[in-house]
C-alpha positions as CSV (number, residue, x, y, z in Angstrom):
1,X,-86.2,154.8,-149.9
2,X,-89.1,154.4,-147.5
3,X,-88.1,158.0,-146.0
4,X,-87.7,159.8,-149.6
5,X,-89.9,162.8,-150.6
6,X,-92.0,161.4,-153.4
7,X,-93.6,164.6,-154.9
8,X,-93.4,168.0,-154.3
9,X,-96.6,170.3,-155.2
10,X,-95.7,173.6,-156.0
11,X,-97.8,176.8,-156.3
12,X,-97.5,179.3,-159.4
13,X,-98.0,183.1,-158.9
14,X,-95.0,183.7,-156.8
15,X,-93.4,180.8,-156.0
16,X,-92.7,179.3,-159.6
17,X,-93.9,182.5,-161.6
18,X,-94.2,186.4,-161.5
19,X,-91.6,187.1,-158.9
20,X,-93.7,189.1,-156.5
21,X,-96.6,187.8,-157.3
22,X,-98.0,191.3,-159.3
23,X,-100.5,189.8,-162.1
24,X,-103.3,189.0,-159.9
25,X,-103.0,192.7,-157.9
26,X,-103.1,194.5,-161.4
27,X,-105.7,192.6,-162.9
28,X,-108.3,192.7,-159.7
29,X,-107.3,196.5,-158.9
30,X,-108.2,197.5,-162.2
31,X,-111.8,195.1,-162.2
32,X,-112.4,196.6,-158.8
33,X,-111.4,200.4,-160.4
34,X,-114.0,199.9,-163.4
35,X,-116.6,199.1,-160.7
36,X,-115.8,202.2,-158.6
37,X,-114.6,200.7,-156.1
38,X,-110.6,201.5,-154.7
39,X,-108.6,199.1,-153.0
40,X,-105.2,198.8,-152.1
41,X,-102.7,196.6,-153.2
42,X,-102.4,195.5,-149.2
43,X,-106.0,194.5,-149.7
44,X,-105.6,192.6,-152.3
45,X,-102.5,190.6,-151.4
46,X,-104.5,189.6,-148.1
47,X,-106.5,187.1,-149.1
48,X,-103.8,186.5,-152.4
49,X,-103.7,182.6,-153.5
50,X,-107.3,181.9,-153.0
51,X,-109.7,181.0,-155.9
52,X,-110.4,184.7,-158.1
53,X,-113.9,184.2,-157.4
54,X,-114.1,183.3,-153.1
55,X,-110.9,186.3,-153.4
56,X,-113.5,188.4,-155.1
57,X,-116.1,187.5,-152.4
58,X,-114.1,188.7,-149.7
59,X,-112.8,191.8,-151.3
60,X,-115.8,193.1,-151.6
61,X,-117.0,191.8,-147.7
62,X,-114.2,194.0,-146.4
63,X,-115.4,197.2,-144.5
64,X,-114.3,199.8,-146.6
65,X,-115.1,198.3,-149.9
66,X,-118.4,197.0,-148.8
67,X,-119.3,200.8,-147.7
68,X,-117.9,201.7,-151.2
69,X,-120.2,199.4,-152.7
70,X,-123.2,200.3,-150.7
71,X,-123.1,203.9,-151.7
72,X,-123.1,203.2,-155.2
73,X,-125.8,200.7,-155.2
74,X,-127.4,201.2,-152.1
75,X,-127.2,197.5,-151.4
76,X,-124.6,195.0,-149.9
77,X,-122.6,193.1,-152.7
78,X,-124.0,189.5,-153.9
79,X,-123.8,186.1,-155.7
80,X,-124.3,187.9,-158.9
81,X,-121.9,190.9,-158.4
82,X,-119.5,188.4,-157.3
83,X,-119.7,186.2,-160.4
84,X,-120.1,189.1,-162.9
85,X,-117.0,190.4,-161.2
86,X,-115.4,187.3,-161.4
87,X,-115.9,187.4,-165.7
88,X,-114.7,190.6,-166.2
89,X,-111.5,189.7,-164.0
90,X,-111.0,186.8,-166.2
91,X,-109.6,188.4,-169.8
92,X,-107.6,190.8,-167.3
93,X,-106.2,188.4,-165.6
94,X,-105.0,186.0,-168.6
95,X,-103.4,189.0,-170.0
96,X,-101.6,189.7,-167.0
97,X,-100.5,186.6,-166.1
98,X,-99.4,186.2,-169.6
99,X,-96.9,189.0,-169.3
100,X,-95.6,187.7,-165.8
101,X,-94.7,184.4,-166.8
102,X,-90.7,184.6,-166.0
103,X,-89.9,181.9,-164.1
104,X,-88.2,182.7,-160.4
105,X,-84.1,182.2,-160.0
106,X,-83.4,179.1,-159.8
107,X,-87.2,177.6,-160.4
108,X,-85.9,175.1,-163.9
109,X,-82.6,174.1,-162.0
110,X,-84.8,173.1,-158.4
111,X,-86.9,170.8,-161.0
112,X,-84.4,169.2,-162.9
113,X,-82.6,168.6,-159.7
114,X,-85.9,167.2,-158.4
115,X,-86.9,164.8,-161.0
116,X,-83.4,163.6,-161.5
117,X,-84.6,162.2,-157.1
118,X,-87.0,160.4,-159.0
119,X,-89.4,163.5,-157.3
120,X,-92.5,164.1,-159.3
121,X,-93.7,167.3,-160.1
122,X,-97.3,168.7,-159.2
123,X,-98.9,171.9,-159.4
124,X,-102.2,173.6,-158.1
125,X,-103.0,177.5,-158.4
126,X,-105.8,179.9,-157.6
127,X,-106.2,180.5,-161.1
128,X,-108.5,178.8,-163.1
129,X,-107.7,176.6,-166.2
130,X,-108.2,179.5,-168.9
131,X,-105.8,181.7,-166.7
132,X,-103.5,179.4,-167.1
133,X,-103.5,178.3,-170.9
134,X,-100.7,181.3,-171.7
135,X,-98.6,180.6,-168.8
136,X,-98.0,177.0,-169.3
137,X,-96.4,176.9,-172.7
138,X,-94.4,179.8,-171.3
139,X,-93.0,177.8,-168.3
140,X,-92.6,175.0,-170.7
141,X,-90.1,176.9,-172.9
142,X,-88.2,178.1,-169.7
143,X,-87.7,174.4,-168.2
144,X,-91.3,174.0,-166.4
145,X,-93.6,171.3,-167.3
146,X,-95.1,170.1,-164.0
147,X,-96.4,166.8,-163.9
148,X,-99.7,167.5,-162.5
149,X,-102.1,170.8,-162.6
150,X,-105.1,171.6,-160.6
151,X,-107.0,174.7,-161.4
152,X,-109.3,176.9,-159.1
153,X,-113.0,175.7,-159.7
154,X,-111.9,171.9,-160.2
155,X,-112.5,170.5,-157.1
156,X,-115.6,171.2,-154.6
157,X,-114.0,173.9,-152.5
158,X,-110.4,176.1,-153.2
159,X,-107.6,176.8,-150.5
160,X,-107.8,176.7,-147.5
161,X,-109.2,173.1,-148.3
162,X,-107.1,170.4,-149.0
163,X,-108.9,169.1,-151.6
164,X,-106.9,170.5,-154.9
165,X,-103.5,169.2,-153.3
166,X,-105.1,166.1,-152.9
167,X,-106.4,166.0,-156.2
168,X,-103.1,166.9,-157.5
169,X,-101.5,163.7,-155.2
170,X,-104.3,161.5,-157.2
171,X,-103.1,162.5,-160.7
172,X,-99.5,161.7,-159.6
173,X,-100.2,158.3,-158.0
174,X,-98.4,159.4,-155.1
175,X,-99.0,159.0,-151.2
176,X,-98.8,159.1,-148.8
177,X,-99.5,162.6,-147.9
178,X,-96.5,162.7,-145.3
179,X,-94.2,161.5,-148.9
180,X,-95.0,164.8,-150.4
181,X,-94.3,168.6,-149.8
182,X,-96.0,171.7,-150.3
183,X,-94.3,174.6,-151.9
184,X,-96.3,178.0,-151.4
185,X,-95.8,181.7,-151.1
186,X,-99.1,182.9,-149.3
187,X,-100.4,181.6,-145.8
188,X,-103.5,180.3,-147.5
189,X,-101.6,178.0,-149.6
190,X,-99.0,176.7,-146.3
191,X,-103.0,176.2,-144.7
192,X,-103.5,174.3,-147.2
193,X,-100.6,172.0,-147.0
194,X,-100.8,171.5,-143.5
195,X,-104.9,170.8,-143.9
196,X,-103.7,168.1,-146.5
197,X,-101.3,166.5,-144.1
198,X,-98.3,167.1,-145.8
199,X,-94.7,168.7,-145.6
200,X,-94.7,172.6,-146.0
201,X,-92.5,174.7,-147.0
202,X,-92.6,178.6,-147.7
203,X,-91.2,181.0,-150.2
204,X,-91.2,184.8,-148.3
205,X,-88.9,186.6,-150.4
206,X,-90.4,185.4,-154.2
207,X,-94.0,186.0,-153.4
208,X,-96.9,188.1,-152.0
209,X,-96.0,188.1,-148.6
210,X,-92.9,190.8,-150.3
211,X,-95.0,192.0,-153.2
212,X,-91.8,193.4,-155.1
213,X,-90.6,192.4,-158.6
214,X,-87.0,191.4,-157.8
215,X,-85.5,194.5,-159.9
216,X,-87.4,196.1,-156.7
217,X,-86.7,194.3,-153.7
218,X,-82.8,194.5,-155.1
219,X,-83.7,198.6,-155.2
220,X,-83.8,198.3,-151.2
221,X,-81.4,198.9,-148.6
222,X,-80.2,195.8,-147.2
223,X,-81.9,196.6,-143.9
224,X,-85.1,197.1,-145.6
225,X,-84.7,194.0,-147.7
226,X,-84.4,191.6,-144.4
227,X,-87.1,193.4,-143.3
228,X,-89.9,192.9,-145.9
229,X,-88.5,189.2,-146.3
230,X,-88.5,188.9,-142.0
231,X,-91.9,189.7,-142.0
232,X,-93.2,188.1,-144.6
233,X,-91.5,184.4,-143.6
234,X,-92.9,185.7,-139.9
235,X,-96.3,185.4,-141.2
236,X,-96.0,182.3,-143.7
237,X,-94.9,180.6,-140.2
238,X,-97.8,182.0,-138.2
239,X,-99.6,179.9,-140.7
240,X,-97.4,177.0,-140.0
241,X,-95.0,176.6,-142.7
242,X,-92.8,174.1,-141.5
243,X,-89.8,175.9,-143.0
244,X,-89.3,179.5,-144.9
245,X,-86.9,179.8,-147.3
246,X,-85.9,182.9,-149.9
247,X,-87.4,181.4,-153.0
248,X,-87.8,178.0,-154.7
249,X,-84.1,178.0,-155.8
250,X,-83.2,177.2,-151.9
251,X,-85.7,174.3,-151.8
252,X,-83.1,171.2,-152.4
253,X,-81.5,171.2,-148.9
254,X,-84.6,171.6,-147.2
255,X,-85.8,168.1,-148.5
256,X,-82.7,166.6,-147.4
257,X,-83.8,167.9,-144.2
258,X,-87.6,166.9,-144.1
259,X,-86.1,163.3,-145.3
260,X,-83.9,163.5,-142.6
261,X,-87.2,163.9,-140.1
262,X,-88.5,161.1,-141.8
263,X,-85.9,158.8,-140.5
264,X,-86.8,159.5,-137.1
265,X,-90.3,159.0,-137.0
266,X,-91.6,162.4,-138.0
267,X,-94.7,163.0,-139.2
268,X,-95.9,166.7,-140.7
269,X,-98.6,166.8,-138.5
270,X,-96.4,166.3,-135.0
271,X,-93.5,169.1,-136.5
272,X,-93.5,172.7,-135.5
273,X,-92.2,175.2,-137.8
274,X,-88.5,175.8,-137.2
275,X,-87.3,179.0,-136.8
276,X,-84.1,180.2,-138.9
């Protein structure tokens, strides 16, 4: 039992949550829109799983939106922009996330299959605790009660930083690190896993990296499909996922394989990302 995975962390938007990971792109596009300033859904989704407010900071650092910003105010954006910016996302974003609480295919089975391994359950989000209070009785009803939460804004810095997985390892008495696996959809989130020492593992075709609900990515031509889901797992391993799978509901044999690594001496910080 010395080799067994001991907890698995997942992220929400995307991985657990809101196939296609769409609340956060409505809810900052139309913040953004009510300031004057346009951005693009590939904007958005760059930076997507960061804290709202450091995702805030850098949306309005990027050229084209810091020009915007400069010819309304004649001034570059700062602190207080950013945190006013931050507020007025909040309301839009509990409303949103509200309405894309579905949990993914195969998201309540993966658990149950999980904590019948004697697996514990932890959870850690760019959201912060009030975006979360309508999505967690939501997930509850579907199946998901994680054991463990950390919010944005709980610990002293957000993704890329290792310290909310961490955190989230402390509330569920588990280590060590190499024991435990990070689920994630966005690059900044597999960064954070492997910056905590830990297994990772991404979800391409469920999450931003795709951006489609998954009536939509089921509208595409098969070609296109592999496509979109190629190049999103191409970028989750640039960031160095240690494996990419569909969605969360292909996550079981992938443990038997890290477990399997952990007979031999592996460690997550000495494995390369494997290429399907």
């Amino acid at each position: 039992m010395s080799d067994a995975i001991r907890a698995v962390v997942f992220d929400w938007a995307g991985t657990m949550v809101d196939f296609g990971c769409c609340a956060p792109v409505r809810a900052l596009q139309s913040v953004l829109a009510e300031a004057g300033i346009q951005a693009s859904e590939a904007d958005i989704r760059r930076d997507m799983g960061m804290a709202k407010r450091a995702h805030i900071a850098r949306l309005l650092a990027m050229p084209e939106q810091a020009a915007q910003w400069r010819a309304i105010h004649g001034r570059a954006s700062g602190q207080a922009d950013i945190d006013r910016l931050h507020d007025a996302v909040e309301p839009l974003m509990i409303a949103a996330a509200a309405e894309c609480a579905e949990l993914i295919p195969g998201a309540a089975a993966t658990v149950e299959a999980l904590r019948a391994r004697g697996i514990r359950i932890g959870s850690n989000t760019g959201y912060t605790r009030a975006m979360m209070a309508a999505i967690l009785p939501r997930a509850a009803a579907q199946g998901y009660a994680p054991d463990a939460l950390v919010c944005a804004g709980e610990t002293a810095e957000g993704r890329p930083s290792p310290l909310m997985l961490w955190r989230a390892l402390v509330e569920l008495g588990v280590w060590p690190a190499a024991a435990c696996v990070k689920v994630d959809d966005a690059p900044v989130g597999i960064a954070e896993g492997r910056n905590a020492g830990v297994w990772t593992v991404g979800v391409a075709a469920s999450g931003n990296g795709v951006g489609l609900t998954s009536d939509q990515l089921m509208t595409l031509t098969p070609s296109e499909r592999g496509r979109r889901i190629a190049a999103s797992a191409a970028l989750l391993r640039e960031a160095g996922a240690h494996v990419v799978i569909d969605s969360v509901a292909d996550l079981l044999p992938v443990l038997d394989e890290i477990e399997a690594l952990r007979r031999t001496g592996s460690q997550p910080t000495n494995c390369v990302s494997r290429s399907d």
